[in-house]
C-alpha positions in Angstrom: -28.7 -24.2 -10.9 -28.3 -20.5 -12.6 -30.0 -17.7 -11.6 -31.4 -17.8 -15.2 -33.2 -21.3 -15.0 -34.2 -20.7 -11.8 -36.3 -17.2 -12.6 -37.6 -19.4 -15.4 -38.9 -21.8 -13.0 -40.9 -19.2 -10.8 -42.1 -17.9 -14.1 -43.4 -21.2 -14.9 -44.8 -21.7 -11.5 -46.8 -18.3 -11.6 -47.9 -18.5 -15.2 -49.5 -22.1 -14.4 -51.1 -20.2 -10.8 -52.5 -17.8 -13.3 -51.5 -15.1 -11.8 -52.7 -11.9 -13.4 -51.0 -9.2 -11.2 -50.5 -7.4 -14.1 -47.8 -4.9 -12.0 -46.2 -7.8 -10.6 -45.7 -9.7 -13.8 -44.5 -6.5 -15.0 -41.7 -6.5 -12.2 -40.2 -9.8 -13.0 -40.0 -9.1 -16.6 -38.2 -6.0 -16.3 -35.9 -7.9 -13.8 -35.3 -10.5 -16.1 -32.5 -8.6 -18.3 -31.0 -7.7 -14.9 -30.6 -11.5 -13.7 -29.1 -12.3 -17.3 -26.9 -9.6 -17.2 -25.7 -10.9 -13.5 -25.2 -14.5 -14.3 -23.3 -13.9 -17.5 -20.7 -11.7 -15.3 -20.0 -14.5 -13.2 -16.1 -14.6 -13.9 -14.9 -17.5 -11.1 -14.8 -20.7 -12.3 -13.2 -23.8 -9.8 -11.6 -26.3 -12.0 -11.7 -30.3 -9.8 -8.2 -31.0 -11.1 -4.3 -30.3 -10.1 -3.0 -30.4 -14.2 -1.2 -26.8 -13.2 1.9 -28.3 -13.6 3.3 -25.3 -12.6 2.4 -24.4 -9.3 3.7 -24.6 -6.0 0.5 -25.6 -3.9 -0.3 -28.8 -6.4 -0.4 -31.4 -3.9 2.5 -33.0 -6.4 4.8 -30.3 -6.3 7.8 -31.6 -5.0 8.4 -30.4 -1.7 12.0 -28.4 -1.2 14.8 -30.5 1.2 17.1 -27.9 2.2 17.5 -24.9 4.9 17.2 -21.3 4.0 19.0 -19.0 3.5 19.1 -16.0 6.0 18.8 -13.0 3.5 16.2 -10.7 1.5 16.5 -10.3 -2.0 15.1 -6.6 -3.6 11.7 -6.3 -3.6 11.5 -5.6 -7.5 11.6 -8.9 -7.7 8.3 -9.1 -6.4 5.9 -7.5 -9.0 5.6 -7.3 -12.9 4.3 -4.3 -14.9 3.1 -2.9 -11.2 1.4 -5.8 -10.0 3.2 -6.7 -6.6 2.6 -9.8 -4.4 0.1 -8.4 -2.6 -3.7 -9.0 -1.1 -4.9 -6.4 -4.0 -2.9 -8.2 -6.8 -6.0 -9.1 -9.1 -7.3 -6.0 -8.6 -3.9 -4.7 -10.1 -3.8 -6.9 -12.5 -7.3 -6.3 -14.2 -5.7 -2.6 -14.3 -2.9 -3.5 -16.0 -3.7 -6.9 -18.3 -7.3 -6.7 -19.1 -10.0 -8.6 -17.4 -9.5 -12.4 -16.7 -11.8 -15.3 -15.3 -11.0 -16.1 -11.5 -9.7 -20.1 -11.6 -10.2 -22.3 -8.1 -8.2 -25.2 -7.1 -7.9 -27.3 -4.2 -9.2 -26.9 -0.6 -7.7 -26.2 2.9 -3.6 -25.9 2.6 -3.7 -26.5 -0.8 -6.3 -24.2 -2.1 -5.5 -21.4 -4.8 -6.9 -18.8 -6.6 -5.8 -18.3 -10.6 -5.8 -15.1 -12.5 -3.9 -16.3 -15.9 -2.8 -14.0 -19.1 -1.5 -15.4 -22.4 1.2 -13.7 -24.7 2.2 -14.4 -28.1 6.3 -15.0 -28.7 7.9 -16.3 -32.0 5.5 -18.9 -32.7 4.9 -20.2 -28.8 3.0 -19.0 -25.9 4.2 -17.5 -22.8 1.7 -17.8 -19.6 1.5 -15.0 -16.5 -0.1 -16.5 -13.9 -0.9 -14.6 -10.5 -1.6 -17.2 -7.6 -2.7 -17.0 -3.8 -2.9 -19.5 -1.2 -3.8 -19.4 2.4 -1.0 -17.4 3.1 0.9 -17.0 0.4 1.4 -15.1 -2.9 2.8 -16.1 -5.8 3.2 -15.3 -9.9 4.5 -17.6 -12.5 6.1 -16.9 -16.5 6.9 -19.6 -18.5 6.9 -20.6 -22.0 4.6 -23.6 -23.1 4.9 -26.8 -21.3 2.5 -30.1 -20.8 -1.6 -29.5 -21.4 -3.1 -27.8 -18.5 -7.1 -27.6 -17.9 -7.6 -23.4 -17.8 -5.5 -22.3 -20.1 -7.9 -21.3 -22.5 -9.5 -19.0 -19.4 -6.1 -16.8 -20.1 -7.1 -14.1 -22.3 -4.1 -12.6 -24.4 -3.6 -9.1 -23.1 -3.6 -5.9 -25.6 -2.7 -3.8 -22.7 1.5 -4.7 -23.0 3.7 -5.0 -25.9 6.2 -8.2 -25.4 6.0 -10.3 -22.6 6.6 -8.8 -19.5 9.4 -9.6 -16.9 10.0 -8.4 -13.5 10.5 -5.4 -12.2 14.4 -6.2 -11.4 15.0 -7.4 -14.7 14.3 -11.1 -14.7 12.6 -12.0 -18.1 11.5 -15.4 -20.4 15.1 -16.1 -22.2 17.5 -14.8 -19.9 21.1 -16.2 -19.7 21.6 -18.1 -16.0 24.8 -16.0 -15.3 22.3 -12.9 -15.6 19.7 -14.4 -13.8 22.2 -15.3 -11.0 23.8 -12.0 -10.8 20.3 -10.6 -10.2 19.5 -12.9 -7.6 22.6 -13.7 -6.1 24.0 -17.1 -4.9 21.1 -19.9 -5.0 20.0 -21.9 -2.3 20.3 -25.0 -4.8 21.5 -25.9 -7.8 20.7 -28.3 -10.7 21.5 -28.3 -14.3 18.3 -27.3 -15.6 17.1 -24.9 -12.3 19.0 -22.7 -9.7 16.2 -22.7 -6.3 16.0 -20.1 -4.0 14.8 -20.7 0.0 15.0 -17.6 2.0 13.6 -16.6 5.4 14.2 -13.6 7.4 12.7 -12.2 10.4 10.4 -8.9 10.3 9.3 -5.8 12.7 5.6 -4.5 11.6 5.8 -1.0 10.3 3.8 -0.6 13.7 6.2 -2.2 16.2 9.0 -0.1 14.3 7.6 3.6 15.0 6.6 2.5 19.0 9.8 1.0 20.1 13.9 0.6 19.8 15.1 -3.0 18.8 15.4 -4.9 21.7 15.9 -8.8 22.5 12.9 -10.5 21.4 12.7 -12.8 24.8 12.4 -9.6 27.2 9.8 -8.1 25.2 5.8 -8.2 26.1 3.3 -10.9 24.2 1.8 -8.2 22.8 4.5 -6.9 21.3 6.0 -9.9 20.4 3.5 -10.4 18.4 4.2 -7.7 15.6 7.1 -10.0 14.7 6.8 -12.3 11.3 8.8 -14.5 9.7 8.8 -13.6 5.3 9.3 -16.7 3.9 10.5 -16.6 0.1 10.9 -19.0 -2.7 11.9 -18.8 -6.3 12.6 -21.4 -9.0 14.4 -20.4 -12.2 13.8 -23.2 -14.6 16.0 -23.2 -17.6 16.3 -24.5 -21.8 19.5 -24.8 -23.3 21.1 -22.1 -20.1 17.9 -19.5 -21.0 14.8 -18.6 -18.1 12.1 -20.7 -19.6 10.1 -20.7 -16.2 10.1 -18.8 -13.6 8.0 -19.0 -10.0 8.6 -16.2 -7.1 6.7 -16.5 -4.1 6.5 -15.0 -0.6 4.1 -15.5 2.5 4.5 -14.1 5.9 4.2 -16.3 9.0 3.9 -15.7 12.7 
């Protein structure tokens, strides 16, 4: 029930009590705009479906059967216009897209939070979607694809010209031999998608300043600890050899 309908309830309830306390009658009148105002800025909205095609947490994603690679790719890869993979991301992107609704999907391992953007390109629509997880972060840009409840959440942004691209360069029509030479040699390959799987191990900025590099196995729980394991995917999708998709996604794992 809304904070609206129930106010209007306990106005009901007093009015038939016939309460007369003129100065408390007053009160909840002039509280009234106040509760309207806060229900209409409800901007979350959880959505019972898994029609995002797109993402990596729908439970029918299909999960990847191959090792990773042991390497980092640069870390402009990791953000568009500014916004970075990162807890603050929808913050960042509010700043730099224009406010969006909040979308909610799933539960438990395969629970995700939406923050989606529309852009206008030669007749179609491209999609920026920022996406976390449990413990992961992740945006997608792609051109239009199959029907997908929440779309019409994604405002079109005024705040950018064309549609964006990363911050190393990857954007919506790219040749694969650029996208490749970007990203260097895939962990997969297909005919309509290159996939890239790579893990590497991690020192916290903390354990870094406090101590040499040592072997792990000699070193103190504690300290032990401060290492994590960056886990990061990315799937180039592509129509007639140009980036019509595009999914990069990192989380960080004890």
């Amino acid at each position: 029930m809304s904070s609206l309908n129930r106010l209007t309830r306990v106005l009901l309830y007093m009015w038939g009590k016939r309460i007369r306390a003129s100065g408390a009658l007053l009160l909840l009148i002039i509280s009234v705009p106040s509760v309207i105002a806060a229900a209409g800025s409800a901007r979350t909205v959880h959505l019972d479906d898994d029609s995002d095609w797109w993402s990596i947490l729908n439970p029918n994603f299909i999960p990847w059967k191959f090792s990773p690679q042991n390497r980092e790719v640069s870390s402009s890869n990791f953000s568009v216009k500014n916004v970075a993979l990162q807890k603050d991301m929808f913050k960042r992107a509010e700043a730099g897209f224009g406010e969006s609704t909040r979308v909610t999907r799933g539960d438990a391992a395969s629970g995700r939070d939406q923050v989606c953007y529309s852009f206008s390109e030669n007749a179609q629509s491209a999609y920026l979607v920022f996406e976390q997880g449990e413990v992961s972060y992740t945006f997608y840009l792609f051109r239009d694809g199959p029907r997908w409840s929440g779309r019409d959440l994604c405002p079109k942004s005024s705040l950018v010209g064309p549609v964006p691209g990363t911050s190393s360069g990857l954007y919506l029509g790219q040749p694969r031999a650029q996208v490749e030479s970007i990203l260097g040699k895939p962990s997969a390959t297909f005919p309509d998608r290159t996939l890239y799987f790579l893990v590497t191990k991690r020192e916290s900025a903390a354990k870094t300043s406090r101590q040499p590099s040592a072997d792990i196995a000699s070193q103190p729980a504690d300290r032990m600890a401060d290492i994590f394991y960056l886990s990061v995917r990315i799937e180039v999708r592509f129509m007639d050899s140009k980036l019509n998709y595009l999914m990069v996604s990192k989380a960080e794992t004890d």
